[in-house]
C-alpha positions as CSV (number, residue, x, y, z in Angstrom):
1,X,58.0,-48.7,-12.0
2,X,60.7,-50.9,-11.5
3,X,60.1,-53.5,-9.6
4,X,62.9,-53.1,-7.1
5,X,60.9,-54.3,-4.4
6,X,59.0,-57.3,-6.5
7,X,57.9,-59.8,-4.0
8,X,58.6,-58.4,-0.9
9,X,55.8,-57.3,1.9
10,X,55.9,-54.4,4.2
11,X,54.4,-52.2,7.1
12,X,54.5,-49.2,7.2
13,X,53.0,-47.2,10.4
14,X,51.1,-43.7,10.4
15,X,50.0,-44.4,6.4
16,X,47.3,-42.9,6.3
17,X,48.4,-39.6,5.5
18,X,51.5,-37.8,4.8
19,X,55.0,-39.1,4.9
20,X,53.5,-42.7,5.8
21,X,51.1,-42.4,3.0
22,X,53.7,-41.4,0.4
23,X,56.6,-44.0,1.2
24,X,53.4,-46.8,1.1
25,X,52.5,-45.9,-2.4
26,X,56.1,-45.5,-3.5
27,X,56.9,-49.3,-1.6
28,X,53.6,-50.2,-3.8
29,X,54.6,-48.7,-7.3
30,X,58.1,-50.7,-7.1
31,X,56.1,-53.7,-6.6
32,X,55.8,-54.3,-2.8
33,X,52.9,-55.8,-1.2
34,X,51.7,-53.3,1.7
35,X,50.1,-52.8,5.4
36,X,48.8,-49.7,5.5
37,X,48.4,-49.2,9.1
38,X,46.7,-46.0,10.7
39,X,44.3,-46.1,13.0
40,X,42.8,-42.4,11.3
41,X,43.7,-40.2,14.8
42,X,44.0,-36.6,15.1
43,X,47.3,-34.8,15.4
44,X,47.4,-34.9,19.1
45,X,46.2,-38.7,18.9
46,X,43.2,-38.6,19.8
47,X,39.9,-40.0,17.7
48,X,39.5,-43.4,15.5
49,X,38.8,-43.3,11.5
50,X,39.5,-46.1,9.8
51,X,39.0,-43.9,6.4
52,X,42.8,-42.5,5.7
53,X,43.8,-46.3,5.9
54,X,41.2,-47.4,3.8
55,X,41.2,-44.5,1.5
56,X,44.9,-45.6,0.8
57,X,44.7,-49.0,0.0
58,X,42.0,-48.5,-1.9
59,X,44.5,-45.7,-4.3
60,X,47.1,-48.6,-4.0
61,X,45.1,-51.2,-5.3
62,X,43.6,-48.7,-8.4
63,X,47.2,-48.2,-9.5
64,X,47.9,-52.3,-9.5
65,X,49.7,-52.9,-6.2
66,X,48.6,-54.9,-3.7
67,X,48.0,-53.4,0.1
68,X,45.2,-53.8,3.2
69,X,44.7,-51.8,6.1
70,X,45.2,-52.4,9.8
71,X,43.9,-49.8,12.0
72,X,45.9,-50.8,15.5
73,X,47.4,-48.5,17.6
74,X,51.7,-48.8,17.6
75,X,51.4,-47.4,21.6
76,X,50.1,-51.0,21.9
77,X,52.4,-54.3,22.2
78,X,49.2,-56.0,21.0
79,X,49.0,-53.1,17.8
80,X,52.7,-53.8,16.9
81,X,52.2,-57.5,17.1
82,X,49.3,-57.3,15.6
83,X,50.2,-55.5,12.4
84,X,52.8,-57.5,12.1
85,X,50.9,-60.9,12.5
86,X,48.5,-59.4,9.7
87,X,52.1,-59.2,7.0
88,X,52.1,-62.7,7.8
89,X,49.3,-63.8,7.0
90,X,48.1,-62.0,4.6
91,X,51.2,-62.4,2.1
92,X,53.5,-64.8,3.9
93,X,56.6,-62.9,5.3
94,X,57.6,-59.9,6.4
95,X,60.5,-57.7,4.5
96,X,60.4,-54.3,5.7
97,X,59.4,-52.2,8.5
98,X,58.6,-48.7,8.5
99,X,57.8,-46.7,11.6
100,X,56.3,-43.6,11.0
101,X,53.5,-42.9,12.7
102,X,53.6,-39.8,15.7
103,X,51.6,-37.5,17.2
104,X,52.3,-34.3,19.0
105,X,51.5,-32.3,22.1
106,X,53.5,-29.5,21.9
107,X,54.2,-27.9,25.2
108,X,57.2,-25.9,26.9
109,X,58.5,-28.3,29.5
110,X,57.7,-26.0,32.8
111,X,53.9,-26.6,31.7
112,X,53.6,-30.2,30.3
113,X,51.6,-32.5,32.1
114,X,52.5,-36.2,32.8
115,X,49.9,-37.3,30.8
116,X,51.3,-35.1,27.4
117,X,54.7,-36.8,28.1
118,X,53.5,-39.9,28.4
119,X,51.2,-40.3,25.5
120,X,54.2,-38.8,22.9
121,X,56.6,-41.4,24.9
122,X,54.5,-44.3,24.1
123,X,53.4,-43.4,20.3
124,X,57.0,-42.5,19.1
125,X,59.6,-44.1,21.4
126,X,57.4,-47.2,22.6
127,X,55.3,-47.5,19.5
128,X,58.8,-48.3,17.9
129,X,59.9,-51.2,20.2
130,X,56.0,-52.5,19.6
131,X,56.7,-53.2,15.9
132,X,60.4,-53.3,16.3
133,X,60.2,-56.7,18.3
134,X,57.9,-58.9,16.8
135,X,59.2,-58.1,12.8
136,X,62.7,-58.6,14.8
137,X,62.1,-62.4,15.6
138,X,61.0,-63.3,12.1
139,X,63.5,-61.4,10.3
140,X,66.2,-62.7,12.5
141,X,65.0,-66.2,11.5
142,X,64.9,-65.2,7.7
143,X,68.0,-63.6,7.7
144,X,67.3,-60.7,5.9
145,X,65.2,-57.2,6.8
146,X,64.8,-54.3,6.3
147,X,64.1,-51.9,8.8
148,X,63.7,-47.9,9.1
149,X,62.5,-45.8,11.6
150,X,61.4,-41.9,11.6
151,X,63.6,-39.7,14.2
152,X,63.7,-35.9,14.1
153,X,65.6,-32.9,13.8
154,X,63.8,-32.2,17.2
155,X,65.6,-34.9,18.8
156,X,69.1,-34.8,17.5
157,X,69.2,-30.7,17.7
158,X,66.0,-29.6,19.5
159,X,63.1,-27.6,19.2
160,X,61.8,-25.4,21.9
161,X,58.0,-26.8,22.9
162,X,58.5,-30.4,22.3
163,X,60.4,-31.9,25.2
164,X,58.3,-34.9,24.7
165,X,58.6,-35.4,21.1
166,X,62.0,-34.1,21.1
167,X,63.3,-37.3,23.7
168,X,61.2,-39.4,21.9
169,X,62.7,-38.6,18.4
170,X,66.4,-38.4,20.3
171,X,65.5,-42.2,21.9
172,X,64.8,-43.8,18.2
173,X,68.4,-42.3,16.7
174,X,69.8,-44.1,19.7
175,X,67.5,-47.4,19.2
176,X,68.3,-47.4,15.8
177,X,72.1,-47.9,16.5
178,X,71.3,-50.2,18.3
179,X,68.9,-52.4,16.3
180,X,71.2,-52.1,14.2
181,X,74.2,-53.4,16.3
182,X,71.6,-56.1,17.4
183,X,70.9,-57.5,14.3
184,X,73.2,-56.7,11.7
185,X,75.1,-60.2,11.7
186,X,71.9,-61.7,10.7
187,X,71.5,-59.5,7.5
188,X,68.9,-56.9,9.1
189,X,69.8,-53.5,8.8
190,X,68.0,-50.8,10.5
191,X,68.3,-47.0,9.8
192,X,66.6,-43.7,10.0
193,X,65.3,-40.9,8.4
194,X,65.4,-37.2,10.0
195,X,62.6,-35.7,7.4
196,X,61.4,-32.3,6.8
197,X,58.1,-31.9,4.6
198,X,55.0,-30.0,5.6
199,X,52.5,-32.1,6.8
200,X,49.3,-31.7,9.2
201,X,52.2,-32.3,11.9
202,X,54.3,-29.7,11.1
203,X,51.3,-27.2,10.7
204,X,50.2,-27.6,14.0
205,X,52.1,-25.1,15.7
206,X,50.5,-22.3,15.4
207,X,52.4,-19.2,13.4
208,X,52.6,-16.8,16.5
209,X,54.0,-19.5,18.4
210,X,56.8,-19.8,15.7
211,X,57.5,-16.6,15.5
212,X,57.3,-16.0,19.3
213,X,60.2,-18.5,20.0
214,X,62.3,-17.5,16.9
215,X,62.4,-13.9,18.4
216,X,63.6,-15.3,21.7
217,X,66.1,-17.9,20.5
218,X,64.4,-20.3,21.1
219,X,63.7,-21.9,17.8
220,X,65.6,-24.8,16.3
221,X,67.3,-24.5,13.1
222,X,65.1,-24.2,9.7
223,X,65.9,-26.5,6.2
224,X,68.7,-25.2,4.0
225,X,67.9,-22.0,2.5
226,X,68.0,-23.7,-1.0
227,X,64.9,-25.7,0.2
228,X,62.6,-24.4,-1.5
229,X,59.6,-27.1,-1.8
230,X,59.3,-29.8,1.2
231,X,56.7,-32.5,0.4
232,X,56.1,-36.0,2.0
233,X,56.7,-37.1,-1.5
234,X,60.2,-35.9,-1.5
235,X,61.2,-38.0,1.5
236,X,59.9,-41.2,0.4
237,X,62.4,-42.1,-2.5
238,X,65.5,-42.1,0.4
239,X,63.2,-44.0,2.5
240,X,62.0,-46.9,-0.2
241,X,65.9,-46.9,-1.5
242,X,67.2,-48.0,2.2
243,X,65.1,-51.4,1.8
244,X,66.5,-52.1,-1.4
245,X,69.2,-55.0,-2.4
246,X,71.2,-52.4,-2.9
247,X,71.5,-50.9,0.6
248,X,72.2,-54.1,1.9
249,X,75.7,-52.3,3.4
250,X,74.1,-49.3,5.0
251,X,72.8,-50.0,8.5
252,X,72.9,-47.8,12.1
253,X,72.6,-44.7,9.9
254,X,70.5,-41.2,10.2
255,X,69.9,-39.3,7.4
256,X,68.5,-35.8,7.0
257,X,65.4,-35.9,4.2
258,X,63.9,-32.3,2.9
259,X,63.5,-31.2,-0.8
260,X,66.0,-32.5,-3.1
261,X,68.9,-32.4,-0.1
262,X,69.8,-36.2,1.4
263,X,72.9,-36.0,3.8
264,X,74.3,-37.9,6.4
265,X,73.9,-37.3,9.9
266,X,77.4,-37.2,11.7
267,X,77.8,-39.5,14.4
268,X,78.2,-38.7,18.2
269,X,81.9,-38.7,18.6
270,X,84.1,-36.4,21.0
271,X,85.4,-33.3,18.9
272,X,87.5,-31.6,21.9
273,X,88.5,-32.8,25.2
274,X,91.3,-31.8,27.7
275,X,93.6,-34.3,30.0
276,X,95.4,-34.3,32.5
277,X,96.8,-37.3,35.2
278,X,94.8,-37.8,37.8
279,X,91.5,-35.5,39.0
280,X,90.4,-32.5,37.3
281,X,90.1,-29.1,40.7
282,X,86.7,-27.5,39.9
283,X,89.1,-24.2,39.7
284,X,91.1,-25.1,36.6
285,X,87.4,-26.6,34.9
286,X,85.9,-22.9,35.3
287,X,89.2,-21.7,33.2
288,X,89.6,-24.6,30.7
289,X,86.3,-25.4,30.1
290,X,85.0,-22.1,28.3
291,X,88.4,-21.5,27.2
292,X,89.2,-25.0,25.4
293,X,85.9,-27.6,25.0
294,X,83.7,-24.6,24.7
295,X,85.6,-21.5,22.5
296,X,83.2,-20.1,19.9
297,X,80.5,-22.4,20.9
298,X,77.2,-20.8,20.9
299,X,74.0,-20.8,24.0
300,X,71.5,-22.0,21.7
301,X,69.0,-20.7,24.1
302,X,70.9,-17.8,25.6
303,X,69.1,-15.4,28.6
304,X,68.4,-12.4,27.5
305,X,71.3,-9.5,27.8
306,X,69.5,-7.8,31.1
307,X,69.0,-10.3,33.1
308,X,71.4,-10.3,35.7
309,X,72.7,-13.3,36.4
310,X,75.6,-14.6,38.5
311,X,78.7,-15.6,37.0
312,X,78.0,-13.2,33.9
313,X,80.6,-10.4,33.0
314,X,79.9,-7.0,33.5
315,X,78.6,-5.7,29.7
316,X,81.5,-3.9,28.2
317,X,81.3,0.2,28.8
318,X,82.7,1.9,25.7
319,X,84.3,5.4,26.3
């Protein structure tokens, strides 16, 4: 232990297990007081336990840290508020804020229901804004925060299946930039971590469905083939450091967490463009287009070679 975080007080969403629970006992060990909130739901959110919460706090407080549990939901204002309101008064302040808590219903996007996008929107991309605002308003008025939320390689690459989770996790890399943007001048920073680490979440997709959509292209890009061990464990330290003193400069960033790899996310900048004076003709876009923004660029979902489609060259007939 070494008591980098000594006196300060946190939340931390979706603690009860996982990722959540290892970046609440790491904020604990370096001498953070801690809400462990989790309101003990299955992986598609459904169900109420108030056991992985309480299970956690009671670890926390056998190792000398000091942590209780909230069991709201972050899909509620009331929850974010709530949990929030609890920091308060149950250690004075609030320092840091740590969204992590998500659910899935995996689904491709021609069979999602309104109901499956909706209930991923409101966890991941609303459940956000519900904590985000009310720790906002204090820590704007304390002039200091910390702040950092859990995006996705989902939503900054994409992942066949998850067109709900997938714009949620997109919507917090954007909300982070702008939290960040929002309340930088008053010595808030807000950042986010892209983790990989097998957790119930990421064992929910079944096997066949993995290996269904990997054989059609459809899968999104695996860890770094010198990954070879990805635990929640591993993505806490790069989570606990960005609410240190020390990253007091670092703010509006996303960075990819899995193994021993950390590394920053680029940011969303044009990387080819063509000009001219005036209005592009749709003729000379069919030319340029493929044969300037888009040369060696790859479908990452392309059809498969027979279908027939229009527009698509004739396959090449050797002789």
């Amino acid at each position: 232990m070494t008591d980098k975080l000594k006196g300060r007080n946190a939340v931390v969403t979706g603690a009860g297990r996982g990722i959540g629970s290892a970046v609440a006992v790491l904020l604990a060990h370096e001498g953070a007081s801690v809400v462990v909130n989790d309101p003990g739901v299955n992986v598609d959110g459904s169900g109420h336990d108030a056991g992985p919460a309480d299970q956690l706090v009671e670890e926390i407080r056998a190792a000398g840290g000091t942590a209780v549990a909230n069991y709201d939901s972050v899909a509620e204002p009331d929850g974010g508020e709530n949990m929030v309101k609890q920091c308060l008064d149950a250690f004075g302040r609030i320092d840091i804020l740590i969204n992590v808590a998500g659910i899935l219903r995996d689904r491709m996007i021609f069979n999602m229901t309104e109901q499956e996008w909706d209930d991923v929107i409101a966890v991941h991309l609303k459940g956000h804004y519900n904590t985000i605002k009310p720790a906002a308003v204090l820590m704007r008025q304390q002039r200091c925060g910390r702040i950092v939320n859990f995006s996705s390689i989902s939503g900054l690459r994409g992942n066949s299946g998850q067109a709900n989770y997938g714009a949620a996790k997109a919507g917090i890399a954007g909300l982070t930039r702008v939290v960040a943007r929002d309340l930088g001048r008053y010595g808030v920073t807000c950042n986010a971590i892209a983790p990989g680490a097998q957790t119930r979440m990421s064992d929910v997709v079944p096997e066949s469905a993995r290996q269904l959509r990997a054989q059609r292209g459809m899968a999104a890009a695996g860890p770094p083939p010198t990954v070879v061990e990805r635990t929640p464990e591993q993505v806490a330290p790069m989570t606990v450091y960005l609410c240190t003193d020390e990253a007091w400069n670092i703010n509006g960033k996303i960075f990819h967490v899995a193994g021993g790899i950390v590394s920053l996310a680029a940011e969303e900048a044009p990387v080819r463009r063509i000009q001219k004076d005036g209005k592009w003709e749709l003729a000379e876009l069919v030319s340029l287009v493929p044969a300037n923004l888009l040369f060696g660029v790859e479908n990452p979902a392309p059809p498969p070679p027979d279908l027939d489609l229009p527009g698509r060259p004739a396959p090449q007939t050797q002789v």
